[in-house]
Every structure is written in structure tokens, then in C-alpha cells.
N, C-alpha and C positions, 0 to 999 in steps of 0.2 A: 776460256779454261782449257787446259792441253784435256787431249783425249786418250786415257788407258786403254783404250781398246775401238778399231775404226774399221769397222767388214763392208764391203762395198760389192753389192753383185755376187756373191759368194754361190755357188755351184760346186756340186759334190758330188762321184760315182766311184764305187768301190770298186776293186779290178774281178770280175767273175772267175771262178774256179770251175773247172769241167768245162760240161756244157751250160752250166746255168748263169743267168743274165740277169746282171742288178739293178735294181732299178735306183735315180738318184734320189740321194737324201737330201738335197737341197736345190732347187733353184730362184736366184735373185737374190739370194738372200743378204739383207744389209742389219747392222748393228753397230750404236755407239754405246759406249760408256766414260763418263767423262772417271778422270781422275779421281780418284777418294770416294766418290759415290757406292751406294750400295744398292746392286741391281737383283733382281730376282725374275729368272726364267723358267715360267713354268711349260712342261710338258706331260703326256704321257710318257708311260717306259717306250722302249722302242722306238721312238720317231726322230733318233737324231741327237740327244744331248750330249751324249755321250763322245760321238765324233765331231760336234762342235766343239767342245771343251779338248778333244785333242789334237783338233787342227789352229786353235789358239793358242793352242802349250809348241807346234812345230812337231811334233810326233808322227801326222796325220800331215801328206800321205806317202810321210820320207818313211815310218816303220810298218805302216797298213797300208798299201798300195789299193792307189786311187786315182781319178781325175778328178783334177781341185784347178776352179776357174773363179777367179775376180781379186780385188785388191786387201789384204788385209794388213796391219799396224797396229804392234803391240808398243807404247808411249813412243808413235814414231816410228820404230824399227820397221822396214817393209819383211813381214815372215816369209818370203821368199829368199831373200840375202843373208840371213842368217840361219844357222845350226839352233838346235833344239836346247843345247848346254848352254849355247850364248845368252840364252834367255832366264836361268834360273834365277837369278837374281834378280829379275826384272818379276816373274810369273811365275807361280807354283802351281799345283794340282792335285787335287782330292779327289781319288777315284772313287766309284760307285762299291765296287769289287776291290777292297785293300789287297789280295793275294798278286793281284797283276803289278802292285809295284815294288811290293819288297824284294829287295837286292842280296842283305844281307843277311849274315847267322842268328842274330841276338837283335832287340829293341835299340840295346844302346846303342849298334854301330850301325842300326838303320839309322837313325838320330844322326849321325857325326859325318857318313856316307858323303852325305850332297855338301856338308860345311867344307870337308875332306879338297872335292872337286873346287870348291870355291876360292881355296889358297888359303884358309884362316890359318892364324897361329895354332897351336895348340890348346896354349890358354884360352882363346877364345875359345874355342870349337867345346871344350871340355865346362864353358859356363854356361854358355848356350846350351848343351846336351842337356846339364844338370837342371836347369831352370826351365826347359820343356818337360822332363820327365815329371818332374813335380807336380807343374803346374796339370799335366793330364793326369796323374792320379799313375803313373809307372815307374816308378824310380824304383822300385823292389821287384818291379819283372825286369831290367834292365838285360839279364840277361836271357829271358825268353828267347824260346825260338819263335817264329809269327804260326808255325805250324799247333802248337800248344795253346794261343791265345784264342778268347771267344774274339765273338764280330764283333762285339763291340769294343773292345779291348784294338783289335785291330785298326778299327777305322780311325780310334784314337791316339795309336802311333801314327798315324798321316799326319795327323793335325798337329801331333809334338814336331815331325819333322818338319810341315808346313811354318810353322812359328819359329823354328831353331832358325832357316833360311831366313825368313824377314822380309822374304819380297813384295814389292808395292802392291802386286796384284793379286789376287788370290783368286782361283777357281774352285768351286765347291759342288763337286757333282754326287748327291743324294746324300749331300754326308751330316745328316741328319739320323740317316737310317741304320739301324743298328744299335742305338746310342739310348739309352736310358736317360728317365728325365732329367735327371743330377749332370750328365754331361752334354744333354741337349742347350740346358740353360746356361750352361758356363757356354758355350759354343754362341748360341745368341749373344750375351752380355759382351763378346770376343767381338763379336763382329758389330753390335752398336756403339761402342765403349773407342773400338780400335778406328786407327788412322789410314788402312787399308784400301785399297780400292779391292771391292767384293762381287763377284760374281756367281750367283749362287743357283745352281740349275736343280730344281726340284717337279716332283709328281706327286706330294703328300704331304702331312705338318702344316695344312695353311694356317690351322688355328695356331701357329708356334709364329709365323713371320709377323701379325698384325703390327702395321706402324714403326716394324725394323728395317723399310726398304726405300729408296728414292723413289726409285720408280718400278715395277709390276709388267713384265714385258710375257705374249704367249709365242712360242713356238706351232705355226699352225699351216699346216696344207704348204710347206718347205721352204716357211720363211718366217721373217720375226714380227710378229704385227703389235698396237699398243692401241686397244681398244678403251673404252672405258672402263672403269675397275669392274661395274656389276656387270655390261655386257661379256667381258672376259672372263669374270668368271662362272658363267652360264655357259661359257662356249667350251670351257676348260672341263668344267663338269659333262659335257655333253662327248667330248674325245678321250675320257675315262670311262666313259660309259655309265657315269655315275648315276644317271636319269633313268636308267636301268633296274626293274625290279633286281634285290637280292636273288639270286635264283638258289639258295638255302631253303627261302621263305615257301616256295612251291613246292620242294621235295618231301615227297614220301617218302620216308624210311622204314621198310618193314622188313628187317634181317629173315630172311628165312630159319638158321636156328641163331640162339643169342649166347653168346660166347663171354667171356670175363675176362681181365687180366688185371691179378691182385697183387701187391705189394705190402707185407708185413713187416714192420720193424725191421726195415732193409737199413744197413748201416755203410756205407762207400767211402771209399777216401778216394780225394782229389789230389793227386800227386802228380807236378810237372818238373819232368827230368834236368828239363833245361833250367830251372828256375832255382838261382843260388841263395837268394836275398826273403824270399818267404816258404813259409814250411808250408806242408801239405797241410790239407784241413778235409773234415769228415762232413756226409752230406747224410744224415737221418730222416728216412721217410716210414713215419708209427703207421703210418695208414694210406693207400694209393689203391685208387680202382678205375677203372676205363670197362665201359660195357658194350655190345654192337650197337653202333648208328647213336653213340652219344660223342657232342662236341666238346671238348674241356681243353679250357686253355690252362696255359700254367707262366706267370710271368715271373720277375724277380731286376733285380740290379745286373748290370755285367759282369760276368764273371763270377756268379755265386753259386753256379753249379749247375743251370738246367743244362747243357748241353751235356755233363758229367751222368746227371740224370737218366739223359735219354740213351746214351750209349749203355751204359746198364740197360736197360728197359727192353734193348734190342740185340744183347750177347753180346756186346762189342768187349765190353769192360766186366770185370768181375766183380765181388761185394764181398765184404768182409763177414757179418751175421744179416740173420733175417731171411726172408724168402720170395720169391716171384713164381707165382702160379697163373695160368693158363685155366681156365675150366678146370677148378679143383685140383691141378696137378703141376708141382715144381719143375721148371724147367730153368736152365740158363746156358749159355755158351749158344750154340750150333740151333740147338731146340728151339731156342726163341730166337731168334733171329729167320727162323722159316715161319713163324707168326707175327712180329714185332717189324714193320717195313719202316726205314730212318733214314729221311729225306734229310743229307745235308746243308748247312745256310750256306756253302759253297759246292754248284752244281759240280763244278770241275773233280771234285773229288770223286767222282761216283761217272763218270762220262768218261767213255776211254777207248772206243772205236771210230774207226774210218767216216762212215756214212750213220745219220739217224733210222735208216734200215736193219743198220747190222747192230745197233743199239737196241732197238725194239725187237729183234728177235732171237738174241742172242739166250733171254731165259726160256724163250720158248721152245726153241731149236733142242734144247736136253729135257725136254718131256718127252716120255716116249708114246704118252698119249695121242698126241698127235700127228696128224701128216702134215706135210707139206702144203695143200692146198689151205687147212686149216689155219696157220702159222699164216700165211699170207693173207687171209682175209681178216683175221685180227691183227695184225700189224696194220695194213690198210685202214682200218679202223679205230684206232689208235690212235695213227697221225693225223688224220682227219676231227680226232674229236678234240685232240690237243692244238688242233693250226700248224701242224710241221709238216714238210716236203722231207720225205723217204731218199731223195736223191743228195742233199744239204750235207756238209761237213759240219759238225760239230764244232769246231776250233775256230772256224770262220763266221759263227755263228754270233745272234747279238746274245748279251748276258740273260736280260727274260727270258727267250729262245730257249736256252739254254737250260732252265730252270723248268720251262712248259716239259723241256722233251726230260730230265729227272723226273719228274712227275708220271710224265706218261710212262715209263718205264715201270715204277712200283703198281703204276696201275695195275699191267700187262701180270702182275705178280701176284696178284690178288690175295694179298696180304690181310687177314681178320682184324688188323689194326695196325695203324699208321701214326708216326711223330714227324709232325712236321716244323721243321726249325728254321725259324722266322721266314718261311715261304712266301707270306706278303714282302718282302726287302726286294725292288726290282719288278715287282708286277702291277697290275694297276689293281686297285679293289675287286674288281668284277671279273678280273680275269684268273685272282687269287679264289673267290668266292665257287667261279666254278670249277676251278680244280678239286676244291674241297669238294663241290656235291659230285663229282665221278668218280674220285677214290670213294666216297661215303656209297655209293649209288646202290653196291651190296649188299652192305649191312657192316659196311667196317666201319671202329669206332677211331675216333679220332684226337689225338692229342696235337696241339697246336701252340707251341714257343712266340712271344712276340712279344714289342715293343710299343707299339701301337694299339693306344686305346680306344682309338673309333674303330679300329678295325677288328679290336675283340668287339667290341657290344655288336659285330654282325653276326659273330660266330657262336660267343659262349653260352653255354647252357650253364655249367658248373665250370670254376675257376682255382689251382693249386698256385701256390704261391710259395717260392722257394726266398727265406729271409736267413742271415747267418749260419748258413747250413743245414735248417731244417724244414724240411715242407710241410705244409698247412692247408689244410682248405679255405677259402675265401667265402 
């Protein structure tokens, strides 16, 4: 049977910036995948999937500069001798983070973009767009910008463009995450159902793969091993840390004073500028409360407004009736947002200097409270309880990373209550769980956005649930 995909000896080092020194994400590493088969790679976040899947695609280490040593063949092609474009038709790619690949203005002409490149006719290109849009649930955001759309709304333009192309091979890196059950399971049914050769790199949803996969492959100590099903997944559960008490379960929370924030017949409209094909729609919450050191999650469908929610919640956005109080007292714009901390599902929005130094101490530095010596030993401290090095660039960083040092920033901010949106997407359980008890470690209370329901029953105490526009208690 011809092999979709043939890694032989695979070795990988990233090119270091400054003075710091990388260490390799792979060595020896070998992989097959025959043709049409459906494979599943699991890993932790972190350890490499990421840049396996984009030195398959040719990207890695022609756009990310690296040392890449041994033999790799995508049906045959040696990825040495060929360009990255040569390959689309052959291999596609589903990024973890959808923001790093959209190209264009609008959904539809991210959709048409790669057909565009391809040489299609018109006609084609223009039934293929139509019939991806549909089938993912976009044809009336057609013209979104990706900037407007939730995550999961996002990750589902990949897959419309992934299905418009048609390529034999498909790479799917985390692209489970973000994605509500309704498009989790069309996404499975896709990938059992279809004629594809599938490669699907995941760290979570095992309960979603059972008996969707050939074969069950772990990513382990920088190379591909194929252990037994139960020892693998003991070993898989042991490199998440899963075997790991909760470290929620341990925390004491005892706020020094206890603080409110209330939500009365708040009435919001959801309006996106870029979106010609559906009207805006109004988000009603009769009743909302968060108290210090309580966990509350709040779930919903794609796109039905929590993230609309949360940016109210934290002065981003305004409200049409109703009221948001703080300890008995209305506030909104500038006001809440110096109480309300709104951890984005994309860190990139909120990350925007040189070094994770000048990151972490950049709210600290315009307190006039403090000196210098001070600011320095809490930055220190900081990075140390997050896992980030003070001397790291940001941009060079891996996407977890990335997310740890967002975190640790709000920390630094000590915010009386914190929205965290979908902060599990990209982390592993336990390293999700502890962010949560450090911002919590105060007495701050916490709202938590997600998809993932093993991952709420770690968290929730109490549960909001946003259906048709309206929130509810669970």
C-alpha cells in the first residue's frame, strides 16, 4: 500500500535568538502513515506537534528557521525538493491557533484564496466555496472579517477551506478545540465517513476518538513510539500530568474582603460590522453574579455571545439597558475594566512587547507605589510560578507559552475577578488548573468560558449558560 506520509530519522532544532540556546524537538524520529488510513497522535501541548505538522506541510524550516536532519515523503514527494505551494493539493493543514493562517478580508475569500492559487475555474472555485460554507454552518458570515468571529467560528473556517481544497491528506492539529459538540461531531462523522488520509495531532477529547482511528501513535521523549493501547495511555496520562492531584482540590480560598459583581437585566446587542448576510442579535442576562474565590463557568454553542458577554463584563463593549455593579456600585467603560481582568482565547491580542520581561513589568512600572527593587522581585516571581524565562521573546515563543505568560500578566494585575476564555484550548489540564488556583490564590473570583466538559467538572462550582441570546443558570 503507497505511504502518505514516510519520516525516517527526523531531527529538529530551532535557530536560537540572542543569546539563548534551543534545545531539539526531535531526535530519530521516524513515522508512517499509509494512504487513507486514519492516524491519531497524541501529545502534550508543547512537546513538538505543532512543528511536526509544519515541517509535513514544508513550512518548517523554509518559514521558521531551523536544523531539520533525515528523510521525509509526502505520497513520495521527498520535502526537500519541493516548495510548500507544490504540496497543497497533495496536504492541507489545520492549525491549532486559526489567527496564524488567515490570509484574507472576509470568510468567503479565505475559502476561494488556496482554490484561487490552485488554477480552478471560477465556476469551480465559486461551488466548492458554496458548498464548504454551508456544509460548516457560514454561508451568512461569508463576509466576516476572522477578526469578528469566535474560536470556534474560526477554527471552522479552516476546515471549510481544508474541504474546499480536497487534498488527500489532511493534518489536524487540535482542531477539535474550540468547537462545540454539534461541530465536534460533524468533524468526526468527516473524518470516519471520508476517503482522506487523516492525521490528527491531539492532547484531549479522547473520549470523542474511540474506534475513529487505525491506529493510536504517542509522541514521547522526541520521538513517535506505538506502545500498547492501555500502556500508552498511562504513559500519555502521566506526560499531562494527569496522575496529578487537581491542585484546585487543595486550595484554600479565603478572600480577605468578599467583593460582588452583579448583572441586572443587562440587555447587549451583538453587532458585526463586517457581516452583511445576518443582523445583529441581542444578548439578555435577567440575573449574573460572580463573588470572591467562586469558580463559575459559563458555556453555550459558537458564536451565541459569551465572548460578547465577557467583553461587556470587563468595559470593553457597552449595553444598551440594565446595570453592572461592583460591591453595590454601577460601573462600566474604564471603571470595570480596572476590576473585570479578560484573558483573551487569543494570547496574541493582549502580548505586544520585545522580551517576557518587559511584559511583566510593564503594569507594574506606572505604579507609583513601587520601586524598582520591588518590580523586580515580583516579576522574578512571576516568571518563575508561570515556567517563563524573563530573557524569551514572545513571538518566538510556543503558543502555550504564550498563553502561560497572558496569564501571568493579569496575575501581576491583581484583578478582583478574572474571565477566562477558553484558557484550557492549548494547555494541558493541569497546567490550566494551576493557572486557575494563582489568579484565584487571592481571593479573586472567577469566570471560566469553555468547551470542554471534563474540564468543567474540575472547575465548576456553579454554571451560566448562554442559549439564543439569553443567559441562564444551569
Amino acid at each position: 500500500m503507497q505511504k502518505a506520509l514516510s519520516i525516517t530519522n527526523l531531527s529538529f532544532t530551532y535557530h536560537s535568538y540572542g543569546e539563548n540556546v534551543c534545545d531539539s524537538i526531535f531526535e530519530g524520529l521516524s513515522l508512517e502513515v499509509e494512504a487513507g488510513s486514519k492516524t491519531l497522535l497524541l501529545a502534550p501541548f508543547d512537546k513538538g506537534k505543532t512543528t511536526l505538522a509544519k515541517i509535513i506541510c514544508g513550512v518548517c524550516p523554509k518559514y521558521f528557521p531551523g536544523t531539520l536532519e533525515g528523510n521525509l515523503k509526502v505520497f513520495g514527494n521527498d520535502l526537500s525538493a519541493v516548495e510548500p505551494w507544490q504540496l497543497l493539493s497533495e496536504c492541507t493543514y489545520v492549525s491549532q491557533n486559526p489567527q496564524e493562517q488567515f490570509v484574507a478580508n472576509s470568510v468567503e475569500e479565505e475559502v476561494a484564496f488556496p482554490l484561487e492559487s490552485l488554477g480552478l475555474s471560477q465556476e469551480e472555485i465559486k461551488g466548492r466555496v458554496e458548498s464548504a460554507l454551508k456544509h460548516w454552518g457560514l454561508d451568512r458570515l461569508r463576509t466576516s472579517s476572522s477578526q469578528e468571529l469566535s474560536g470556534g467560528e474560526r477554527k471552522r473556517v479552516l476546515l471549510a477551506v481544508t474541504e474546499a481544497i480536497d487534498a488527500r491528506f489532511w493534518i489536524l492539529d487540535e482542531a477539535f478545540d474550540d468547537l462545540d459538540q454539534k461541530w465536534r461531531d460533524q468533524l468526526k462523522e468527516l473524518i470516519e465517513k471520508g476517503n482522506k488520509t487523516i492525521l490528527v495531532l491531539a492532547s484531549r477529547y479522547l473520549a470523542e476518538f474511540d474506534k475513529l482511528f487505525d491506529q493510536v501513535l504517542l509522541l514521547d521523549g522526541k520521538k513517535v513510539v506505538s506502545p500498547v493501547r492501555k500502556e500508552l495511555l498511562c504513559r500519555f496520562s502521566q506526560l499531562c500530568q494527569d496522575d496529578l492531584a487537581n491542585p484546585l482540590d487543595s486550595q484554600v480560598c479565603a478572600p480577605p474582603v468578599m467583593r460582588q459583581l452583579v448583572c441586572t437585566d443587562l440587555v447587549a446587542e451583538r453587532r458585526r460590522m463586517s457581516t452583511l448576510e445576518e443582523a445583529s442579535f441581542k444578548v439578555h442576562v435577567p440575573h449574573f453574579t460572580l463573588q470572591s474565590g467562586e469558580l463559575v463557568t459559563l458555556v453555550g454553542p459558537n458564536g451565541s455571545g459569551k465572548s460578547s458577554f465577557s467583553r461587556i463584563l470587563c468595559g470593553l463593549d457597552g449595553y444598551l439597558g440594565g446595570s453592572i455593579q461592583v460591591d453595590g456600585s454601577a460601573l462600566s467603560g474604564k471603571e470595570l475594566s480596572k476590576k473585570v481582568g479578560y484573558l483573551f482565547q487569543n494570547p496574541d491580542l493582549q502580548i505586544f512587547l520585545p522580551t517576557v520581561q518587559d511584559e511583566l513589568s510593564w503594569s507594574l512600572r506606572r505604579r507609583r507605589d513601587l520601586k524598582s527593587e520591588e518590580i523586580r522581585r515580583k516579576v522574578e516571581h512571576c516568571a518563575d510560578l508561570f515556567g517563563l524565562s524573563l530573557s524569551d521573546t514572545p513571538a518566538t515563543m510556543s503558543y502555550p507559552l504564550r498563553k502561560a505568560l497572558q496569564a501571568a500578566v493579569y496575575y501581576l494585575l491583581e484583578r478582583p475577578f478574572y474571565i477566562l476564555d477558553e484558557l484550557d484550548s492549548a494547555l494541558t489540564y493541569h497546567t490550566a488548573l494551576s493557572i486557575i488556583r494563582d489568579l484565584r490564590q487571592n481571593g479573586a473570583g472567577i469566570l471560566l468560558i469553555t468547551h470542554d466538559k471534563q474540564f468543567a467538572k474540575r472547575v465548576e462550582q456553579r454554571t451560566y449558560s448562554i442559549e439564543k441570546g439569553r443567559l441562564c443558570a444551569l
